[in-house]
C-alpha positions as a Markdown table, in Angstrom:
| # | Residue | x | y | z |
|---|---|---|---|---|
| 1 | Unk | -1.0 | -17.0 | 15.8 |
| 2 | Unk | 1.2 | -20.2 | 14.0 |
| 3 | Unk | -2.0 | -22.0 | 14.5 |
| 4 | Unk | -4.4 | -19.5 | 12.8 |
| 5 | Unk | -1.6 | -19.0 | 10.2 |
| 6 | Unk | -1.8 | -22.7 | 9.7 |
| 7 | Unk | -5.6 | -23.1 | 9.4 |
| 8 | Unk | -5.6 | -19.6 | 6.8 |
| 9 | Unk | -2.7 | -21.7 | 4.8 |
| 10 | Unk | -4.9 | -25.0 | 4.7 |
| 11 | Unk | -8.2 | -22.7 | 3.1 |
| 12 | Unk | -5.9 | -21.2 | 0.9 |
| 13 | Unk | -8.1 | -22.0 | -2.3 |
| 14 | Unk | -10.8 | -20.4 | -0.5 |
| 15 | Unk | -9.0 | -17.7 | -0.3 |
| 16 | Unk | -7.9 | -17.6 | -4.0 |
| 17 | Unk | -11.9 | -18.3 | -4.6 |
| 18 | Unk | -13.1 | -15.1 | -2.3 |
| 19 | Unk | -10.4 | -13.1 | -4.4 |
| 20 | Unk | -11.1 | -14.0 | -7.7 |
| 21 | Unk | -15.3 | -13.5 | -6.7 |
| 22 | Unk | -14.1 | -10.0 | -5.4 |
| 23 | Unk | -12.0 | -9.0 | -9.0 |
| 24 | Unk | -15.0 | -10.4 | -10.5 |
| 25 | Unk | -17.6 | -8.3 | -8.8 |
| 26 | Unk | -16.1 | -5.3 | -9.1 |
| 27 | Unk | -15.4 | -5.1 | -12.7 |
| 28 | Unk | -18.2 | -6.3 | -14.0 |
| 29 | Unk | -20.3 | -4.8 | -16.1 |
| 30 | Unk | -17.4 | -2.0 | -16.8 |
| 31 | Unk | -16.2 | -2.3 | -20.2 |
| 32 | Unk | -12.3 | -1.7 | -19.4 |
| 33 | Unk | -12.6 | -4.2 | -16.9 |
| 34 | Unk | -9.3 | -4.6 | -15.4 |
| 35 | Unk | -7.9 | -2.1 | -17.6 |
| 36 | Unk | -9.2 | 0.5 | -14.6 |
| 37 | Unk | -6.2 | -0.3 | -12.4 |
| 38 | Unk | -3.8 | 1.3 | -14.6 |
| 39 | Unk | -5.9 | 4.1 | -16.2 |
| 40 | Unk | -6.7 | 5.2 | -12.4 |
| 41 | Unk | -3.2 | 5.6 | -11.3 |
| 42 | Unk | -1.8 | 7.0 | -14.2 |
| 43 | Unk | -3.9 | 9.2 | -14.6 |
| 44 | Unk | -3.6 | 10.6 | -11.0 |
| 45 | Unk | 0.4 | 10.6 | -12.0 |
| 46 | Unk | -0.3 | 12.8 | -15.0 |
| 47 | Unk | -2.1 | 15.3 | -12.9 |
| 48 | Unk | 1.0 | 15.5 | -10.5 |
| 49 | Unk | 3.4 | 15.4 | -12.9 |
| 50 | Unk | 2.2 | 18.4 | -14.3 |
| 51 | Unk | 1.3 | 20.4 | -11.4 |
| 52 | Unk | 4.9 | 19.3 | -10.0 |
| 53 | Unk | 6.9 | 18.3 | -12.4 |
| 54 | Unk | 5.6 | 21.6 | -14.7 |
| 55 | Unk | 4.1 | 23.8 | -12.8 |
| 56 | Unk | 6.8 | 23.1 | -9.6 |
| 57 | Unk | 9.6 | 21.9 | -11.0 |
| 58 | Unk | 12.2 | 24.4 | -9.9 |
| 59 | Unk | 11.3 | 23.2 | -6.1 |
| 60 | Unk | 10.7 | 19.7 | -7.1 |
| 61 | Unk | 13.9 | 18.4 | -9.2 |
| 62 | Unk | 16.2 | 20.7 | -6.8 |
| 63 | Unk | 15.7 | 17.4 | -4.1 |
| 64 | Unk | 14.9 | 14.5 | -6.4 |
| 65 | Unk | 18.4 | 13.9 | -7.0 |
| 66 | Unk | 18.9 | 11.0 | -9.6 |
| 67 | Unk | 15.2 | 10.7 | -10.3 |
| 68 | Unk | 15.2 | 14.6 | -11.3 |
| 69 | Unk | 15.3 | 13.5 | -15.1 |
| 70 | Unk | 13.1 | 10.7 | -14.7 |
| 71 | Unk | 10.1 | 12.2 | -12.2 |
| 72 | Unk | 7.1 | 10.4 | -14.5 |
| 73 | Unk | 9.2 | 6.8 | -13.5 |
| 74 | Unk | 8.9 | 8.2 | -9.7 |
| 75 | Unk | 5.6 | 9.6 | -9.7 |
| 76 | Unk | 4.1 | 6.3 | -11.2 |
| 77 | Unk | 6.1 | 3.9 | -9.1 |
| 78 | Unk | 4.8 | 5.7 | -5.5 |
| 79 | Unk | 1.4 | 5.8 | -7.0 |
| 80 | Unk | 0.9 | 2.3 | -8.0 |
| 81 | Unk | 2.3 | 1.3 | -4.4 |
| 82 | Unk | -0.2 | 3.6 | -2.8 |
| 83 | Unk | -3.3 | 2.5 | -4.9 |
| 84 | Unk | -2.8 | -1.2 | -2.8 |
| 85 | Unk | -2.1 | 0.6 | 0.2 |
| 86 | Unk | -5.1 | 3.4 | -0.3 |
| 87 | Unk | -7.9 | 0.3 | -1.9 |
| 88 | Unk | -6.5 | -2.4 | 0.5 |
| 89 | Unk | -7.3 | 0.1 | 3.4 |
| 90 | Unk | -10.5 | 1.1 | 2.4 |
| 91 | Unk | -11.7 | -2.3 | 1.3 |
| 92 | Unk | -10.4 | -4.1 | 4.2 |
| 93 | Unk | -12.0 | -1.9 | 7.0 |
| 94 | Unk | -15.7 | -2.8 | 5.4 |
| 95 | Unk | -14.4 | -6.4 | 4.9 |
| 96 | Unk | -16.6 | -8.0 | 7.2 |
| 97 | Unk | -19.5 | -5.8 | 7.4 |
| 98 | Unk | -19.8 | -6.3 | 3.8 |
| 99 | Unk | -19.6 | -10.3 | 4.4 |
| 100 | Unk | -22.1 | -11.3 | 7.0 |
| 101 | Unk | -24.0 | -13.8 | 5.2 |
| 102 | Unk | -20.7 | -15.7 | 4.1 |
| 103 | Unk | -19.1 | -15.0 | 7.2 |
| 104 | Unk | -21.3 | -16.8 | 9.8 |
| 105 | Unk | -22.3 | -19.4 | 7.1 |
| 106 | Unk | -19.4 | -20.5 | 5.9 |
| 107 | Unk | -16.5 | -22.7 | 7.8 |
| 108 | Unk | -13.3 | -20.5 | 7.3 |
| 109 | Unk | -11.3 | -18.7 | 9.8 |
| 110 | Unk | -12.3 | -15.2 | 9.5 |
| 111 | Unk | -9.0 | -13.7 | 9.1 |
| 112 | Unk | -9.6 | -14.8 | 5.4 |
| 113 | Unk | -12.0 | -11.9 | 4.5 |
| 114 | Unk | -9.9 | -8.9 | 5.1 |
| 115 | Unk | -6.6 | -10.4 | 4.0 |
| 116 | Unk | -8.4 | -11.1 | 0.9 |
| 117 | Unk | -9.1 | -7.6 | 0.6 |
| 118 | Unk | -5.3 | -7.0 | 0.2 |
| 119 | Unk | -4.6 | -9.3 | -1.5 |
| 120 | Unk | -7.4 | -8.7 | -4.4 |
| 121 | Unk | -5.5 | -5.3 | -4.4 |
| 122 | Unk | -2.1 | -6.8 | -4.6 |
| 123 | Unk | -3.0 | -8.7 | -7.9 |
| 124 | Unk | -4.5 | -5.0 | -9.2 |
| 125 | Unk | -0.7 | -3.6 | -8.1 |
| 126 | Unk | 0.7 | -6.9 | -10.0 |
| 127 | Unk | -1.0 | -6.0 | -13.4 |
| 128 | Unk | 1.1 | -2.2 | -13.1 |
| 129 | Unk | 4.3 | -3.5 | -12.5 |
| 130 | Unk | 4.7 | -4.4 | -16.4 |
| 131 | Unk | 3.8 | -0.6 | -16.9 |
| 132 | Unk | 6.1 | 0.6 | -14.5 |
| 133 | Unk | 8.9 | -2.0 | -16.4 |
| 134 | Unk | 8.4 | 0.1 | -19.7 |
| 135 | Unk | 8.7 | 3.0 | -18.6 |
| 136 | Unk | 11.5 | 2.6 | -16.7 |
| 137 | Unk | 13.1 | 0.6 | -20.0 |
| 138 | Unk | 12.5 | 3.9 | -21.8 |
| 139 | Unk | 14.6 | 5.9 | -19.4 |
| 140 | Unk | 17.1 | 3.2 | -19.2 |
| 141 | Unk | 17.3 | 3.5 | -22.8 |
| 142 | Unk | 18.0 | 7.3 | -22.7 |
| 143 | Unk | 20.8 | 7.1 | -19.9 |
| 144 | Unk | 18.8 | 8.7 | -17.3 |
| 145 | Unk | 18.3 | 5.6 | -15.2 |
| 146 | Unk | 21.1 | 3.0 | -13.9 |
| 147 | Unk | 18.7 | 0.3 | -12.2 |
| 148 | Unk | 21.0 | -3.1 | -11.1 |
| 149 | Unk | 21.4 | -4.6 | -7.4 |
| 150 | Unk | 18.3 | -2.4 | -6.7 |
| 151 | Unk | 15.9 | -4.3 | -8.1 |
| 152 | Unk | 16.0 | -6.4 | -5.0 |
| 153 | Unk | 14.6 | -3.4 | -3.1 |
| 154 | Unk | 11.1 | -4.5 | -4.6 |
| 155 | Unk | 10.1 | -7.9 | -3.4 |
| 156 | Unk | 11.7 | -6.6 | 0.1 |
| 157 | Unk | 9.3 | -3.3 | -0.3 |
| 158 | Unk | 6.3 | -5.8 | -1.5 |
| 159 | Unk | 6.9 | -8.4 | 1.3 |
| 160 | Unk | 7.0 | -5.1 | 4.6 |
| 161 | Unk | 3.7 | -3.4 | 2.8 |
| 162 | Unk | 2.1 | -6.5 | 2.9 |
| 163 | Unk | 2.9 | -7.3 | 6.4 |
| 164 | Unk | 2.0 | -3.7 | 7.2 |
| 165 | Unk | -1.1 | -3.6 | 4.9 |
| 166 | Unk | -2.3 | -7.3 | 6.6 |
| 167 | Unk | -2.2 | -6.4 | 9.9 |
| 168 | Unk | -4.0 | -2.7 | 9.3 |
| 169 | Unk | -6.5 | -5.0 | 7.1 |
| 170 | Unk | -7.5 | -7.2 | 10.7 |
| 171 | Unk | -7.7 | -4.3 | 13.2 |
| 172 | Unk | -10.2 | -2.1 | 11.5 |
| 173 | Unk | -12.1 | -4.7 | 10.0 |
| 174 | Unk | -12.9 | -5.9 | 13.5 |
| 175 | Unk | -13.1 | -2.9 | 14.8 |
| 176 | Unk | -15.6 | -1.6 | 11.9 |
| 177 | Unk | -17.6 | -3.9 | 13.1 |
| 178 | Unk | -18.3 | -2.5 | 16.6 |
| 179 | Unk | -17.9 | 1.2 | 15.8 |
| 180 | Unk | -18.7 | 2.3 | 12.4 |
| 181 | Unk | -17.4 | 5.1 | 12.6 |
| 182 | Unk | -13.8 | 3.4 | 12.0 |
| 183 | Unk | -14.5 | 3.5 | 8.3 |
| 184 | Unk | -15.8 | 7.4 | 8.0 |
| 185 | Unk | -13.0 | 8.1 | 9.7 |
| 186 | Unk | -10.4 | 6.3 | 8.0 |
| 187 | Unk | -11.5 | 8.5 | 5.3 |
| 188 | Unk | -9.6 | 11.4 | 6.8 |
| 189 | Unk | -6.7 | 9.4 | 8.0 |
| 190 | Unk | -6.3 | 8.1 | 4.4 |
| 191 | Unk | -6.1 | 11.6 | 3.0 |
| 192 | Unk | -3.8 | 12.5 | 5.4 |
| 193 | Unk | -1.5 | 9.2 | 5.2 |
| 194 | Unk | -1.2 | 10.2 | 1.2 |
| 195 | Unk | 0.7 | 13.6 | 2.0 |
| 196 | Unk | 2.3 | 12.4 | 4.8 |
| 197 | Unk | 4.5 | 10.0 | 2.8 |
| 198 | Unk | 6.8 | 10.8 | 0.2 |
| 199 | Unk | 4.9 | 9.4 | -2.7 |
| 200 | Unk | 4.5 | 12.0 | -5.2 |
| 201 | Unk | 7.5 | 14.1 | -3.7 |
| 202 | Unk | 11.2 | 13.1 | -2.6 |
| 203 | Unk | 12.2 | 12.0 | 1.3 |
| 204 | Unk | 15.0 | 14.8 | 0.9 |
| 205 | Unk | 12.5 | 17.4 | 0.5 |
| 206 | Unk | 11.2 | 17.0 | 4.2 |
| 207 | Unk | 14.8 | 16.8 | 5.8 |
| 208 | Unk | 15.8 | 19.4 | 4.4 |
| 209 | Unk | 13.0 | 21.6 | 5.0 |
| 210 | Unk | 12.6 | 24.5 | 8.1 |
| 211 | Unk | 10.6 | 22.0 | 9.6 |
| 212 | Unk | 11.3 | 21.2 | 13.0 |
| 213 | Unk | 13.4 | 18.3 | 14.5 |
| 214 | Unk | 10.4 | 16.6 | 16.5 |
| 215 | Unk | 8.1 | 17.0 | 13.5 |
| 216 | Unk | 10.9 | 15.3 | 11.4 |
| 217 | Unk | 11.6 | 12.5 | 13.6 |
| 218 | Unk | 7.8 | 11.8 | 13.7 |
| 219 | Unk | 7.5 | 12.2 | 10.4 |
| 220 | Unk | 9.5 | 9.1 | 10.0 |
| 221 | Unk | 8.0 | 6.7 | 12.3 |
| 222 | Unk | 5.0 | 6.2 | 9.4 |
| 223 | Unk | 5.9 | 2.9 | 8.4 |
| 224 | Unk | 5.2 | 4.0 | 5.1 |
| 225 | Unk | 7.7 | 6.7 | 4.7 |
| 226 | Unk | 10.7 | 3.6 | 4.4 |
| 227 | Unk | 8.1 | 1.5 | 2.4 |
| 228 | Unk | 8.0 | 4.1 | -0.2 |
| 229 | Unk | 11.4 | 4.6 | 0.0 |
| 230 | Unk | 12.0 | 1.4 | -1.1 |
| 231 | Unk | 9.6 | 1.5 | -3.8 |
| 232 | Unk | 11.5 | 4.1 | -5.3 |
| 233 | Unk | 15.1 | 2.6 | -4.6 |
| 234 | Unk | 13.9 | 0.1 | -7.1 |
| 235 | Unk | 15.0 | 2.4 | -9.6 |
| 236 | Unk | 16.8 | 5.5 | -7.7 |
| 237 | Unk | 19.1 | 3.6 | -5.2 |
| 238 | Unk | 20.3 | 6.4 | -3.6 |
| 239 | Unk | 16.8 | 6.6 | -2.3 |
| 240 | Unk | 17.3 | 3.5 | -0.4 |
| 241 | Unk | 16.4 | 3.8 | 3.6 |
| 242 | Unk | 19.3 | 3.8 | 5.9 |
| 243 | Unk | 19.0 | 1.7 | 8.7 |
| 244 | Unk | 17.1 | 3.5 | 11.0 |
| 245 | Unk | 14.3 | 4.2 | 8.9 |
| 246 | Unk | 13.9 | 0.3 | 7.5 |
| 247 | Unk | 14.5 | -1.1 | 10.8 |
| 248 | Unk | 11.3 | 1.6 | 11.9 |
| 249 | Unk | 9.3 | 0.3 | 8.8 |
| 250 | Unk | 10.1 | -3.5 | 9.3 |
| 251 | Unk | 9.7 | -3.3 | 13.0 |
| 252 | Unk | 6.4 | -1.4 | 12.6 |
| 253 | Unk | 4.9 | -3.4 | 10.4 |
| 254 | Unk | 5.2 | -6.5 | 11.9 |
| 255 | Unk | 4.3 | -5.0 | 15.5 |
| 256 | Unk | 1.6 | -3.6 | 13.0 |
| 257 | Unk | 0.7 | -7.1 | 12.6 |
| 258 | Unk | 0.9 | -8.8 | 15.6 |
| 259 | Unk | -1.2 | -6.1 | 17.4 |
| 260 | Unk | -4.0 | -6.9 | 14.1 |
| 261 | Unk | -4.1 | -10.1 | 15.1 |
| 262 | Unk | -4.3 | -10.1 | 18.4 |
| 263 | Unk | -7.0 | -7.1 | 18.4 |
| 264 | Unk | -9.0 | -9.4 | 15.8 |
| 265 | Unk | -8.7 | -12.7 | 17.9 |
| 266 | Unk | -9.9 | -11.0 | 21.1 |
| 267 | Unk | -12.8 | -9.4 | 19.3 |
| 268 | Unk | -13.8 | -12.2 | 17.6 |
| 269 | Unk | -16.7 | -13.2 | 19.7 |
| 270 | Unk | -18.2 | -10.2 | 19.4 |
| 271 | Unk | -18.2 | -9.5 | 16.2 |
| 272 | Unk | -19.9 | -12.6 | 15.4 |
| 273 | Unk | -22.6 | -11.8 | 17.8 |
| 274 | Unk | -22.7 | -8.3 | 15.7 |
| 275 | Unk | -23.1 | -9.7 | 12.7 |
């Protein structure tokens, strides 16, 4: 693994190349360009924000705690983290299906194609975090956030989602590959991964809710449940993970990652073949 790190890290202009191409291709010809990875999650946040931050909000501001007089802040920070997690899925698992002429033409280790995937979407989450800065300036403004020593919760959040995201990115690319059925599937799991995480809706409200323990407990071994959480710590930081939960997102995602790699090595001959 140091060495294929080593050889991705020595092509890593070919990577910036194959990321920029991808940006490229799938803006053109759109006349808002760019401008579509902010309109898309905000306006999904508008849509929640008024069916639970209107329509809900008795149930929703009794758990969100700090971030009850701020929820636009918390709905549009978890949704800009889940767009890169949601596109960098969905883009990654075609990743090498949707290569074939590059990948068996050109001299690159492979692993370049789906972790260019994520990162293409990492540079789309980049471009919100400016929006995300303003709006949470308003409320800073008003008194109704106190951000400070919190702010470090983002790179750390950033740097496990990648990590998490990367290895995700290598498995079902390969496996994509040899069973197309990975990506209809991961359809579904996507869906499912979007409710399953408190993204649009507090950590709190799942504890304290008649669920039961086991359900709970599994509940919380998503990587993504202390991912989020420390999305929204950036502002909120009582909604910082306690230990437990960040050592089960840390150690996830880089077992997450190992196993990618590993799975993608092994397969490697016979995806080639495949292609």
């Amino acid at each position: 693994m140091t060495a294929g790190v080593a050889a991705i890290w020595s092509h890593r202009n070919s990577l910036r190349i194959l990321v920029k191409r991808d940006l490229a291709v799938k803006y053109q010809q759109s006349a808002l360009g760019y401008l579509w990875s902010l309109i898309e999650p905000l306006g999904m946040g508008a849509i929640y924000w008024f069916v639970f931050g209107l329509l809900y909000s008795g149930d929703t501001t009794r758990h969100l705690g700090d971030a009850s007089g701020s929820y636009p802040l918390f709905l549009a920070t978890g949704i800009f983290a889940w767009m890169w997690t949601n596109a960098a899925i969905a883009e990654a698992t075609n990743a090498l299906t949707g290569q074939a002429r590059l990948i068996t033409t050109m001299n690159l280790p492979r692993q370049v194609f789906p972790i260019g995937r994520v990162t293409g979407r990492f540079a789309e989450y980049l471009a919100g975090l400016p929006v995300l800065a303003t709006v949470a300036a308003v409320y800073a403004v008003q008194g109704r956030i106190a951000p400070g020593w919190s702010l470090l919760a983002l790179p750390l959040a950033v740097t496990v989602q990648a990590v998490l995201l990367t290895g995700v990115a290598l498995l079902l690319s390969a496996l994509n590959v040899l069973m197309r059925d990975i990506e209809r599937f991961m359809r579904l799991v996507i869906r499912v991964l979007f409710y399953a995480t408190p993204i649009i809706y507090p950590l709190a409200l799942v504890r304290d809710s008649a669920l039961p323990g086991w359900i709970k407990v599994a509940y919380e071994l998503n990587p993504l449940v202390g991912i989020f959480q420390l999305h929204h710590a950036v502002w909120y930081p009582d909604e910082f993970p306690d230990a437990r939960l960040l050592a089960v997102s840390v150690t996830g995602s880089v077992g997450v990652l190992l196993v990618g790699w590993w799975v993608f090595r092994r397969l490697e001959p016979a995806v080639l073949k495949e292609l």
